[in-house]
PDB file as gemmi writes it, atoms N, CA and C in Angstrom:
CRYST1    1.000    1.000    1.000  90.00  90.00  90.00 P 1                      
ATOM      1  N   UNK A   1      30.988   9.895 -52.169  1.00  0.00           N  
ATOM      2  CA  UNK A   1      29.725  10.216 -52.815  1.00  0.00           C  
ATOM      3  C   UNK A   1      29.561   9.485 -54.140  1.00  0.00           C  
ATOM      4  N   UNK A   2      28.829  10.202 -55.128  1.00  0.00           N  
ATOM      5  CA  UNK A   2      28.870   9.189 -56.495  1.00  0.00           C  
ATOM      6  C   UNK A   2      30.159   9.554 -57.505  1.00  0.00           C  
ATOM      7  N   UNK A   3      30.667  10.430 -57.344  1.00  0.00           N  
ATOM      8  CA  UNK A   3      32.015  10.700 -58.022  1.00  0.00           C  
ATOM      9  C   UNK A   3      32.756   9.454 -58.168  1.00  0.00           C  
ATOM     10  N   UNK A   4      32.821   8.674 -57.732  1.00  0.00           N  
ATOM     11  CA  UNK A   4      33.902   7.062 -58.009  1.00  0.00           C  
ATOM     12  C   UNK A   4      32.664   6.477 -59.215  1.00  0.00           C  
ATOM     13  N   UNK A   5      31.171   6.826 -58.875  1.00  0.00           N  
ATOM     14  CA  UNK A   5      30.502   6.138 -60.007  1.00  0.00           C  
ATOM     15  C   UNK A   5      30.584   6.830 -60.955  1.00  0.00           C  
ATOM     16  N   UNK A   6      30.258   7.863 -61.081  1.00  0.00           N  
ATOM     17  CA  UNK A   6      30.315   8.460 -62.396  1.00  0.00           C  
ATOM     18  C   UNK A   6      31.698   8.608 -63.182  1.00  0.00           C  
ATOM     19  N   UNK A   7      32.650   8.284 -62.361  1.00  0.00           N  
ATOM     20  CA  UNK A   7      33.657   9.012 -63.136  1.00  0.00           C  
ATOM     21  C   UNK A   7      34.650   7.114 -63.508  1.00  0.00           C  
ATOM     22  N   UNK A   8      33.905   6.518 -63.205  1.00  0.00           N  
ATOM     23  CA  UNK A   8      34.062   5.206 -63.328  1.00  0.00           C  
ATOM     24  C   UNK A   8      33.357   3.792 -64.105  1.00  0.00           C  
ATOM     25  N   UNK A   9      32.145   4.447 -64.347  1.00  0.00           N  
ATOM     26  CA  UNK A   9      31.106   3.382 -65.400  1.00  0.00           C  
ATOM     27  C   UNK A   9      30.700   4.137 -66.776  1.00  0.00           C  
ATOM     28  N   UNK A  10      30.277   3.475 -67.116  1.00  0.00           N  
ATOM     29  CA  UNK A  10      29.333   4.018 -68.887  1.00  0.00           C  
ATOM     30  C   UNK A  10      28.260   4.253 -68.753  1.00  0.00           C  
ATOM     31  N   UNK A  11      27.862   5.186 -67.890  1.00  0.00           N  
ATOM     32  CA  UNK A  11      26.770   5.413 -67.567  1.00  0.00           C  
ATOM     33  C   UNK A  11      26.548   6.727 -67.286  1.00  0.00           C  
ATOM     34  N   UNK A  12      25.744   7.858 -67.837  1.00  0.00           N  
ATOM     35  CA  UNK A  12      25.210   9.188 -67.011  1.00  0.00           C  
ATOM     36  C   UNK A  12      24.214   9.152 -67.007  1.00  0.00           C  
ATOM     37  N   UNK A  13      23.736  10.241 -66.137  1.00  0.00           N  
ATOM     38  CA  UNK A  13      22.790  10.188 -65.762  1.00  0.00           C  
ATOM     39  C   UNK A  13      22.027  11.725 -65.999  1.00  0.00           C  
ATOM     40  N   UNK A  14      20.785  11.618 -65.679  1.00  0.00           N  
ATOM     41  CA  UNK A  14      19.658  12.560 -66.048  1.00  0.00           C  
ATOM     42  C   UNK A  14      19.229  13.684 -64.981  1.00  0.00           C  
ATOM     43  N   UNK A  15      18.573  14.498 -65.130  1.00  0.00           N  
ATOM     44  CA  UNK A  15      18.432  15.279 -63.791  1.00  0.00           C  
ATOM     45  C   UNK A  15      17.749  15.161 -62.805  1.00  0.00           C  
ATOM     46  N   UNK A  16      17.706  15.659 -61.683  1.00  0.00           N  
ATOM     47  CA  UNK A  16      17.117  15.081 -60.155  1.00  0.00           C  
ATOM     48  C   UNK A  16      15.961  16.258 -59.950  1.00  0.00           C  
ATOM     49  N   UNK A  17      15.189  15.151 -59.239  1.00  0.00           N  
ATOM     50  CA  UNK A  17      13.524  15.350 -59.407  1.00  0.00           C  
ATOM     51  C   UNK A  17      12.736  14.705 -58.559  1.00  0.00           C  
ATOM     52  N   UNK A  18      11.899  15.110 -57.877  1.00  0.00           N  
ATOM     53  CA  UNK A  18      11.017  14.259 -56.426  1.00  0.00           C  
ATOM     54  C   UNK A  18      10.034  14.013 -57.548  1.00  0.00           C  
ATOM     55  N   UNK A  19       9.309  12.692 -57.027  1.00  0.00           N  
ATOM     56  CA  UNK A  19       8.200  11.988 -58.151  1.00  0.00           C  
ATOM     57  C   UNK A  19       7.036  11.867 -56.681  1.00  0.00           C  
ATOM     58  N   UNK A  20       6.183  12.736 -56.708  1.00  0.00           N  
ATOM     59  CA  UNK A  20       5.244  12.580 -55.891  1.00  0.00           C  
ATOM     60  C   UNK A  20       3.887  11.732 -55.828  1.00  0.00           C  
ATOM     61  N   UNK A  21       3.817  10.697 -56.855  1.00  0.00           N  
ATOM     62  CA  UNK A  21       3.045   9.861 -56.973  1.00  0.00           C  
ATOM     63  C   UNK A  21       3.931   8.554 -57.743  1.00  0.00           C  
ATOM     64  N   UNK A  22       3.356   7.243 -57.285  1.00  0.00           N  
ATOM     65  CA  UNK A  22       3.558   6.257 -57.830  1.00  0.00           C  
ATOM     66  C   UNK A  22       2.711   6.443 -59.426  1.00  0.00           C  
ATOM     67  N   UNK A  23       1.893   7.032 -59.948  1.00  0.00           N  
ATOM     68  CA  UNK A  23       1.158   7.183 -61.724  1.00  0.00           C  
ATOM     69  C   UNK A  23       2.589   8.039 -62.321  1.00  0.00           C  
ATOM     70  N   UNK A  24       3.413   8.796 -61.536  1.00  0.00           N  
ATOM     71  CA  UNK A  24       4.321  10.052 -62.106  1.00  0.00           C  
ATOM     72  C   UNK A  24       5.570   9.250 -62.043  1.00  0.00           C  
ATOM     73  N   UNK A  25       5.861   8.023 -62.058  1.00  0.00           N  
ATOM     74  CA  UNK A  25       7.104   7.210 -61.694  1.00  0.00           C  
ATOM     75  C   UNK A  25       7.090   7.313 -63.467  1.00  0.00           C  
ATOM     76  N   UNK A  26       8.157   7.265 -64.370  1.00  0.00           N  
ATOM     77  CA  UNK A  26       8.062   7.138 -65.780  1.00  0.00           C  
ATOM     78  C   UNK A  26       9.115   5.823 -66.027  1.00  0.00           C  
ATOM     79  N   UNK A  27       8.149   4.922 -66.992  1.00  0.00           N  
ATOM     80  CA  UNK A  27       8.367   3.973 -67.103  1.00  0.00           C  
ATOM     81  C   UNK A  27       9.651   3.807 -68.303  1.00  0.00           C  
ATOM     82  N   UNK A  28      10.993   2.789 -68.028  1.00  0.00           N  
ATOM     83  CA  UNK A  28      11.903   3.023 -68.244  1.00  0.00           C  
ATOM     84  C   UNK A  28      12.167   1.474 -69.327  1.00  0.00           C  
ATOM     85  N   UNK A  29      13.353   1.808 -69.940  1.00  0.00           N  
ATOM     86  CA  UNK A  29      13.345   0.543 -71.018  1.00  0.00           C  
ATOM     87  C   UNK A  29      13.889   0.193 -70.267  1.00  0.00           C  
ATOM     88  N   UNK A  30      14.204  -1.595 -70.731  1.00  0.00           N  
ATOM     89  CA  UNK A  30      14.609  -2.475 -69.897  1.00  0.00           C  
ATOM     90  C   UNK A  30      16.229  -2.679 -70.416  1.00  0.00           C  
ATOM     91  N   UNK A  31      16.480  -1.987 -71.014  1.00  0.00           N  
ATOM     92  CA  UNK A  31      18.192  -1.873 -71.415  1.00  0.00           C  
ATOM     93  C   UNK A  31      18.828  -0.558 -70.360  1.00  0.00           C  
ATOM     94  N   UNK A  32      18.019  -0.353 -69.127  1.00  0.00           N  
ATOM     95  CA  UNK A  32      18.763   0.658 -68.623  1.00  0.00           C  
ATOM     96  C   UNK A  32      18.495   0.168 -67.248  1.00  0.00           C  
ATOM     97  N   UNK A  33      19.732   1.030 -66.310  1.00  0.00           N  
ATOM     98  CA  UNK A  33      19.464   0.378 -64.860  1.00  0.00           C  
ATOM     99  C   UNK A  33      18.829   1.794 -64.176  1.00  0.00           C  
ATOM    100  N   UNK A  34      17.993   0.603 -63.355  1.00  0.00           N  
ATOM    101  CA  UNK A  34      16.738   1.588 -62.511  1.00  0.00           C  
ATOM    102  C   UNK A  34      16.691   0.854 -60.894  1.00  0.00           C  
ATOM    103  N   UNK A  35      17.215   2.471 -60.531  1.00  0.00           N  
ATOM    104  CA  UNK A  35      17.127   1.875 -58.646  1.00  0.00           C  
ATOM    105  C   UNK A  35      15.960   2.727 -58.401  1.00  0.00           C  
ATOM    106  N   UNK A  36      15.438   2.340 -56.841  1.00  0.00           N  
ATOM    107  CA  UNK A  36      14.268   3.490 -56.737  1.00  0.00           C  
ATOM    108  C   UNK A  36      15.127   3.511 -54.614  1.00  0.00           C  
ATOM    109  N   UNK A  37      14.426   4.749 -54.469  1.00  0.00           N  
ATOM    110  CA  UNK A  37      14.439   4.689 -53.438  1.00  0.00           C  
ATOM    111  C   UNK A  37      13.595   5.573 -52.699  1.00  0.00           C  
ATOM    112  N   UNK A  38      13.279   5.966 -51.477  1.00  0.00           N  
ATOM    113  CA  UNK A  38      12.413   7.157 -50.808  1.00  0.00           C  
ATOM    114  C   UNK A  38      13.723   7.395 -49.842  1.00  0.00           C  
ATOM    115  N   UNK A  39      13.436   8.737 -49.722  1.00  0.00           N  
ATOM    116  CA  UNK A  39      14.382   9.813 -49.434  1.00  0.00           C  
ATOM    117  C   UNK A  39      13.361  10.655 -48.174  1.00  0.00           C  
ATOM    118  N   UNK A  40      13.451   9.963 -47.070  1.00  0.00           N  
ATOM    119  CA  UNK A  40      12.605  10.280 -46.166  1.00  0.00           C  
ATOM    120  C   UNK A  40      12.424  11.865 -45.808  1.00  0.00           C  
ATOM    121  N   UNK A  41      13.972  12.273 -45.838  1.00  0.00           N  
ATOM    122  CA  UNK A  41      14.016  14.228 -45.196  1.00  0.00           C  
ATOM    123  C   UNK A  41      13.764  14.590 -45.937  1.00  0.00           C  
ATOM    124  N   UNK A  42      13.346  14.321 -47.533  1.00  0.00           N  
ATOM    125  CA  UNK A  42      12.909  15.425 -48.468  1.00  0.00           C  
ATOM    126  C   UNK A  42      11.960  15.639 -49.103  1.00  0.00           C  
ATOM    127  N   UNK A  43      10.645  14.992 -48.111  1.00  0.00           N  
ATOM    128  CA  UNK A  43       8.986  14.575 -48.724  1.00  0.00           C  
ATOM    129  C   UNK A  43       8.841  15.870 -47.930  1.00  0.00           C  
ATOM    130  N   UNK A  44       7.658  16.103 -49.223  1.00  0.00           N  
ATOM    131  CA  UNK A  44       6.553  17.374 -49.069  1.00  0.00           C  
ATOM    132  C   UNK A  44       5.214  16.656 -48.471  1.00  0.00           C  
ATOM    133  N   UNK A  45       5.143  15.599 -49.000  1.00  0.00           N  
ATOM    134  CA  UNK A  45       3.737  14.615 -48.549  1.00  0.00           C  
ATOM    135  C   UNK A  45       3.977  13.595 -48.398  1.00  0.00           C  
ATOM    136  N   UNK A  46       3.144  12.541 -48.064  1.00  0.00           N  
ATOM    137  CA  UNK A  46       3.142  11.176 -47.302  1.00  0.00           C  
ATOM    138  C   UNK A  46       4.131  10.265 -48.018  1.00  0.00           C  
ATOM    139  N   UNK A  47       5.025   9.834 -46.842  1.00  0.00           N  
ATOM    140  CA  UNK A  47       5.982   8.664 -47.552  1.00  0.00           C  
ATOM    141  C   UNK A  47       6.156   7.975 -48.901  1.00  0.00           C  
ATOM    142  N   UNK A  48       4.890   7.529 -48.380  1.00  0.00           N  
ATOM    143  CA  UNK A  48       4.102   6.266 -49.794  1.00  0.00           C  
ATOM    144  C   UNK A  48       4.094   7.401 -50.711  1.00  0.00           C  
ATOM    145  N   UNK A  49       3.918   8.326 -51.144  1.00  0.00           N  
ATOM    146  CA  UNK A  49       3.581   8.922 -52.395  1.00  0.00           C  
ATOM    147  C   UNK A  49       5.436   9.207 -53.209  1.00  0.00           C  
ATOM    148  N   UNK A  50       5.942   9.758 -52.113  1.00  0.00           N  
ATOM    149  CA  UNK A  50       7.127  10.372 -52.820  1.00  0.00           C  
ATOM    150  C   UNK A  50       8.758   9.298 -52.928  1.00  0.00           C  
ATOM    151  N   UNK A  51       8.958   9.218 -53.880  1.00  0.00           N  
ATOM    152  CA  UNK A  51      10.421   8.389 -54.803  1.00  0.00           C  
ATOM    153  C   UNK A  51      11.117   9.363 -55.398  1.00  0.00           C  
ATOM    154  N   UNK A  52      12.617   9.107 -55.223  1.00  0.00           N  
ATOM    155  CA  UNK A  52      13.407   9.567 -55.804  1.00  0.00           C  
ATOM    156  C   UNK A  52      13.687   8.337 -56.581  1.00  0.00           C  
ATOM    157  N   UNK A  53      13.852   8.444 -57.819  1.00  0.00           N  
ATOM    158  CA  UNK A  53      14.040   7.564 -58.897  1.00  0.00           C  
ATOM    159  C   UNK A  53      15.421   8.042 -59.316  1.00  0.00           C  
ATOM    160  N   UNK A  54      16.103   7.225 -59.616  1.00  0.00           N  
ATOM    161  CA  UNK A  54      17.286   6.698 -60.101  1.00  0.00           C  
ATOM    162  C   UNK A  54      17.869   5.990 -61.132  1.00  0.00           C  
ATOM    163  N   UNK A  55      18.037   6.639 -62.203  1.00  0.00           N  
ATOM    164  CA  UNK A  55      18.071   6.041 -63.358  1.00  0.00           C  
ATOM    165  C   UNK A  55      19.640   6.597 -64.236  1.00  0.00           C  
ATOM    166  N   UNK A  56      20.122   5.289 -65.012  1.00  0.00           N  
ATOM    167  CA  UNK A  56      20.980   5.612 -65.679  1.00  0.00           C  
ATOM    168  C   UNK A  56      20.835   4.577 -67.230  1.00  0.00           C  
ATOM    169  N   UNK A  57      21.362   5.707 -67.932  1.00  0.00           N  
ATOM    170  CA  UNK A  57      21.522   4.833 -69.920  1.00  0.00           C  
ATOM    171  C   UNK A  57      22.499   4.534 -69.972  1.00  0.00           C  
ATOM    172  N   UNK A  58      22.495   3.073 -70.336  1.00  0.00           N  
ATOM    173  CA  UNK A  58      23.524   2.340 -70.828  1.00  0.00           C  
ATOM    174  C   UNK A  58      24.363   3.351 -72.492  1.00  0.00           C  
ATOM    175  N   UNK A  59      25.391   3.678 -71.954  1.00  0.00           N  
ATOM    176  CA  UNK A  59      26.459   4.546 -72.852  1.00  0.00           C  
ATOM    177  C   UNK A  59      27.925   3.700 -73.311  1.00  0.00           C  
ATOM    178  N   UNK A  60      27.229   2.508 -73.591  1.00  0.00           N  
ATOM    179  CA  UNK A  60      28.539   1.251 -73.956  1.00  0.00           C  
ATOM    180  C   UNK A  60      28.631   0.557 -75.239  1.00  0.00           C  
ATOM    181  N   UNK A  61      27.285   1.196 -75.431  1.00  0.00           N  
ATOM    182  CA  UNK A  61      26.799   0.575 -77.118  1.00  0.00           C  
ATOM    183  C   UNK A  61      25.286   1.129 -77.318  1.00  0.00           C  
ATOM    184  N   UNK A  62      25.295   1.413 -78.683  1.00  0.00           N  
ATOM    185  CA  UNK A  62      26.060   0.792 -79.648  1.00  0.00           C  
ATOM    186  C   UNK A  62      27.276   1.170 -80.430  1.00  0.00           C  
ATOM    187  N   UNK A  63      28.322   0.686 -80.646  1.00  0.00           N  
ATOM    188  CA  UNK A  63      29.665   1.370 -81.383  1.00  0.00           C  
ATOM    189  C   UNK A  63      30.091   2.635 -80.149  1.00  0.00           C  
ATOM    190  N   UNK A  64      29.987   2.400 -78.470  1.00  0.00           N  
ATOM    191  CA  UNK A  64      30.658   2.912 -77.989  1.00  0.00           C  
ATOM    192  C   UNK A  64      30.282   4.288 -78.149  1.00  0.00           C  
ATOM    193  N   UNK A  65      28.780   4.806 -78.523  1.00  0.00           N  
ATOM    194  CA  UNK A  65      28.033   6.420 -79.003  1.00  0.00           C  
ATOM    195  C   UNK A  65      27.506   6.480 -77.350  1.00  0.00           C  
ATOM    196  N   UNK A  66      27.270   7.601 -77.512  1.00  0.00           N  
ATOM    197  CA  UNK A  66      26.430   7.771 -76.389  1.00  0.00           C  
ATOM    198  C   UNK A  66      24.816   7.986 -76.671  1.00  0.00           C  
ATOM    199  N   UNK A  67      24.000   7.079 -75.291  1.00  0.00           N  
ATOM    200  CA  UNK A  67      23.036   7.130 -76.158  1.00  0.00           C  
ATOM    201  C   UNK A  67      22.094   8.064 -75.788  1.00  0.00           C  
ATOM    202  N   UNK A  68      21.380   9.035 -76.400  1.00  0.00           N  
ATOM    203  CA  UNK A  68      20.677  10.467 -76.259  1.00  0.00           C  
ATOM    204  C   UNK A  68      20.070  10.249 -75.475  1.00  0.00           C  
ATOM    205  N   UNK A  69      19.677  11.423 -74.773  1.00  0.00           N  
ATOM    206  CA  UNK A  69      19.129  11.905 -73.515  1.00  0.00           C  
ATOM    207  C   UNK A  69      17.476  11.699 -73.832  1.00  0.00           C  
ATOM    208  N   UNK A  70      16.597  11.267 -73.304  1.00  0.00           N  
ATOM    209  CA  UNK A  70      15.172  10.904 -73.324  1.00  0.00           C  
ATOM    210  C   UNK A  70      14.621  11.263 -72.205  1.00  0.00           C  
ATOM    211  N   UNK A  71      14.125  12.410 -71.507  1.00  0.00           N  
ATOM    212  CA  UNK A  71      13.899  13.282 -70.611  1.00  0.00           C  
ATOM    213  C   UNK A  71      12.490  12.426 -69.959  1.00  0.00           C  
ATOM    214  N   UNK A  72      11.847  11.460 -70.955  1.00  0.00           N  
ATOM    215  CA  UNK A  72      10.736  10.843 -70.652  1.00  0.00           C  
ATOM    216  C   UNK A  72      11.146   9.486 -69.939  1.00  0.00           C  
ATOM    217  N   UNK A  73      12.543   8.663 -70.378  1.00  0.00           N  
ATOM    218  CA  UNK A  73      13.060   7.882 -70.050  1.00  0.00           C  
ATOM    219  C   UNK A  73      13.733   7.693 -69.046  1.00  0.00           C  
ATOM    220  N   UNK A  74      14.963   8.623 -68.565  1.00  0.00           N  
ATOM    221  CA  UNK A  74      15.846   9.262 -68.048  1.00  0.00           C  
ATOM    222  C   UNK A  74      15.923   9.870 -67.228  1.00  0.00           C  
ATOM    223  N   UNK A  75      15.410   9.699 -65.941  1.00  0.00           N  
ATOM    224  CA  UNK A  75      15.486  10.936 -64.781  1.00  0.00           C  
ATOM    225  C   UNK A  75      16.001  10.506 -63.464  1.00  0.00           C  
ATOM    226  N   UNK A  76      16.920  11.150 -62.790  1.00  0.00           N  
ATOM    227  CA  UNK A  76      16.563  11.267 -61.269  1.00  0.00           C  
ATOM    228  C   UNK A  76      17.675  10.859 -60.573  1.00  0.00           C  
ATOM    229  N   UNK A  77      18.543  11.197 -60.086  1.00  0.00           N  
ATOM    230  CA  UNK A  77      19.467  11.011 -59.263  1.00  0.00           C  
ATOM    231  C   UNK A  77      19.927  11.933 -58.151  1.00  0.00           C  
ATOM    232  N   UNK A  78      20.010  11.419 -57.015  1.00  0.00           N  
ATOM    233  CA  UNK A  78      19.932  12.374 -55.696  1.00  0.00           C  
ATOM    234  C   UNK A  78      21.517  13.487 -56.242  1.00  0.00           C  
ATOM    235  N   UNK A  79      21.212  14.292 -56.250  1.00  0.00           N  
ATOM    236  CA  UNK A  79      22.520  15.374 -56.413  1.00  0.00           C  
ATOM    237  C   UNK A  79      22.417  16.259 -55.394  1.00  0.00           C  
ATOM    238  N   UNK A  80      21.429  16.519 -54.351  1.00  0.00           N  
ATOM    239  CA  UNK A  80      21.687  17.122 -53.271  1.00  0.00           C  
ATOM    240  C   UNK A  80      22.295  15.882 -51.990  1.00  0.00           C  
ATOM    241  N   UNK A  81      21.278  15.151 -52.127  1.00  0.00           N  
ATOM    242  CA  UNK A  81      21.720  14.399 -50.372  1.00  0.00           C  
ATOM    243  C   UNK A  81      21.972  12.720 -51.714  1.00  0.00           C  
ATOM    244  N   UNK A  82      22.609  12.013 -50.660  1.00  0.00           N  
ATOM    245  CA  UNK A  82      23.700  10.713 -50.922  1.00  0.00           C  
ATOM    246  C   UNK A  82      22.440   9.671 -50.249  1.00  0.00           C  
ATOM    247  N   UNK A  83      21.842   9.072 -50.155  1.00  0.00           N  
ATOM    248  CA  UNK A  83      20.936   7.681 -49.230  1.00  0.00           C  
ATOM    249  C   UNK A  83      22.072   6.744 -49.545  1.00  0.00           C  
ATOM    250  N   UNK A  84      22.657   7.243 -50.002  1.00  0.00           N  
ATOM    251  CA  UNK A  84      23.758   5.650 -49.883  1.00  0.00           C  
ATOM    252  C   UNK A  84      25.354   5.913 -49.627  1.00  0.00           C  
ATOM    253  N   UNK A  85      26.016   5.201 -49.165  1.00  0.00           N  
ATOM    254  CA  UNK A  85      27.509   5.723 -49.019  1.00  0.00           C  
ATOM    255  C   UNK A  85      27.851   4.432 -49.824  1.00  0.00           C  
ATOM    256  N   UNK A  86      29.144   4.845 -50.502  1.00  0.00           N  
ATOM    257  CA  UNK A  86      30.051   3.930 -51.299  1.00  0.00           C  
ATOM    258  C   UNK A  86      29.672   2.881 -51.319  1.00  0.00           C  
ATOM    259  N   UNK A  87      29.700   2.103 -50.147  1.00  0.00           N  
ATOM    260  CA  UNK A  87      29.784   0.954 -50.318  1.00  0.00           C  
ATOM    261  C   UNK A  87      28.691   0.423 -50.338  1.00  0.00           C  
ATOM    262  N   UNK A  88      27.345   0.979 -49.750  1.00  0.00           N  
ATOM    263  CA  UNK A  88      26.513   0.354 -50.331  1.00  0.00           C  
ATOM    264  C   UNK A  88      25.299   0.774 -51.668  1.00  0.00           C  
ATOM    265  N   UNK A  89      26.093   1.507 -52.649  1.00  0.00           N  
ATOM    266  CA  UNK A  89      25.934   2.211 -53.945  1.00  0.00           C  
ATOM    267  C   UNK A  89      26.739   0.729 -54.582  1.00  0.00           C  
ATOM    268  N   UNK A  90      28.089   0.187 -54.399  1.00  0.00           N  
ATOM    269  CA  UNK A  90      28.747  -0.412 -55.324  1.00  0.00           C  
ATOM    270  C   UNK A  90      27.709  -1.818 -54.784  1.00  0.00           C  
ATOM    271  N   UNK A  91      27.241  -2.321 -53.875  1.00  0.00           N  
ATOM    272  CA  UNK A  91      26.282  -3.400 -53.592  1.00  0.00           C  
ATOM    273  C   UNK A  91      25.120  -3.288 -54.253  1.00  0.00           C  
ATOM    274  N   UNK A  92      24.219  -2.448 -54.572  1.00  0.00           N  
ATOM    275  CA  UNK A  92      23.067  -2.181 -55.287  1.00  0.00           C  
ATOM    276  C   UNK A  92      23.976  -2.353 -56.860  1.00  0.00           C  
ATOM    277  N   UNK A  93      24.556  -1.504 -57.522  1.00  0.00           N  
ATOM    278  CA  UNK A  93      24.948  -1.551 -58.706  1.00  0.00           C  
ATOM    279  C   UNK A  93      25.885  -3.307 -58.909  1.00  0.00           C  
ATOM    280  N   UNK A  94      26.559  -3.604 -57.898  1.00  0.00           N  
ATOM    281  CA  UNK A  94      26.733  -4.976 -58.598  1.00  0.00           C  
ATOM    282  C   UNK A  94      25.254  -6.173 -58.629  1.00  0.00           C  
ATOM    283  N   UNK A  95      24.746  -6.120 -57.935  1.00  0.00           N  
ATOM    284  CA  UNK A  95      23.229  -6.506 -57.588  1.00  0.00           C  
ATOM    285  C   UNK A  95      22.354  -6.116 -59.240  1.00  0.00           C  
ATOM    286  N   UNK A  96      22.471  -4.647 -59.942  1.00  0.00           N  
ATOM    287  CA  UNK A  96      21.842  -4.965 -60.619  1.00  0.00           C  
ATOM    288  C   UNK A  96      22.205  -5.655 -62.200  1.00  0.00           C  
ATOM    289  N   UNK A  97      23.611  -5.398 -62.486  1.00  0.00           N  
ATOM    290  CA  UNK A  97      24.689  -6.084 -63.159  1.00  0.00           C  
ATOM    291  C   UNK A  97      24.826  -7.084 -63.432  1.00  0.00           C  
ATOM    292  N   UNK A  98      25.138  -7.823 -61.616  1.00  0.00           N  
ATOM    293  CA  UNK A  98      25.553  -9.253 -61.797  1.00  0.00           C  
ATOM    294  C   UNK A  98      24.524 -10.354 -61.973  1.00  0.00           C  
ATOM    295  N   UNK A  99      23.723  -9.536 -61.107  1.00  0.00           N  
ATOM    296  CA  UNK A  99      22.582 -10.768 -60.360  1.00  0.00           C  
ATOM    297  C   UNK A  99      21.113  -9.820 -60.480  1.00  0.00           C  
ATOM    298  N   UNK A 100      21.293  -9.159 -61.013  1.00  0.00           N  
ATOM    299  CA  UNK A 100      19.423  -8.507 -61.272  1.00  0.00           C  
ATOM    300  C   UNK A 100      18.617  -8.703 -62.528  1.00  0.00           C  
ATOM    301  N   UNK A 101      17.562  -7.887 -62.498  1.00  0.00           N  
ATOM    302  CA  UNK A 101      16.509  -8.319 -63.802  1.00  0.00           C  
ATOM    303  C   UNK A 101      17.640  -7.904 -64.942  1.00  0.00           C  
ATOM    304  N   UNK A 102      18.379  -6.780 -64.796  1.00  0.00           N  
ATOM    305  CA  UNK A 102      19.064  -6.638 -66.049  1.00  0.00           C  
ATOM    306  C   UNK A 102      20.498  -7.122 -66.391  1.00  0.00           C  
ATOM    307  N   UNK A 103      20.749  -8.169 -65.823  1.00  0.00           N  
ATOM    308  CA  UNK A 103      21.932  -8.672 -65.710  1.00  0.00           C  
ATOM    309  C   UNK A 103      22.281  -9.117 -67.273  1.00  0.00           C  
ATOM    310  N   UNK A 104      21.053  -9.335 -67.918  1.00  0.00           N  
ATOM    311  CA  UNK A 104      21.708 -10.248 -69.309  1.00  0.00           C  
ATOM    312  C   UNK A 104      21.793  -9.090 -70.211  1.00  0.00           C  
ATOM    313  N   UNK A 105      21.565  -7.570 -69.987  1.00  0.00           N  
ATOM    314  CA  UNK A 105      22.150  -6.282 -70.953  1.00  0.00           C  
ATOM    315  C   UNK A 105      23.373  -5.956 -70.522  1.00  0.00           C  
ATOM    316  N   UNK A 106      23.639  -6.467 -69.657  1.00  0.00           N  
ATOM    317  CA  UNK A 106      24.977  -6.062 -69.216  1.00  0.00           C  
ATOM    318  C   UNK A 106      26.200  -7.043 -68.990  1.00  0.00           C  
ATOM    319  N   UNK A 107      26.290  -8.542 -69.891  1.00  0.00           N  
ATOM    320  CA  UNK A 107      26.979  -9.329 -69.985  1.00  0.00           C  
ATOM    321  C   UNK A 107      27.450  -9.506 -70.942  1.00  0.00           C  
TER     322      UNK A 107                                                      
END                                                                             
């Protein structure tokens, strides 16, 4: 599950939350990594409307602090059901690291 991630990067995360419109997606700084995904078994309404958003704050700097919780910034990680198994959680996260839009906050 995500236990190897969390208990393994500089990163936590915020609380989990269905976003039932693309206007209700909350827009995130670009010093943090943001996956999105739809979570098909757990829509109340039409596909297209509902995202589970996935977000984590970079907790590596500055001076190694952690950086405060922004409830506006900060949300969403599946803590009931997994859409991803291990291995392809560590493919998305090296994807956004190595080789994604935020690759140069994290080099």
């Amino acid at each position: 599950g995500y236990n190897w991630f969390l208990h393994n990067t500089e990163y936590h995360f915020g609380e989990a939350s269905l976003i039932h419109s693309a206007s209700e997606v909350p827009r995130v700084h670009a010093d943090k990594l943001v996956l999105v995904r739809a979570i098909n078994h757990l829509l109340h309404g039409p596909v297209k409307d509902n995202l589970l958003f996935l977000a984590a704050e970079d907790t590596s700097h500055p001076m190694h602090q952690e950086v405060p919780f922004d409830a506006k910034a900060t949300v969403l990680h599946p803590m009931v059901v997994e859409p991803y198994n291990d291995n392809e959680l560590r493919t998305i996260i090296n994807y956004y690291l190595k080789s994604g839009p935020y690759r140069k906050h994290y080099i």
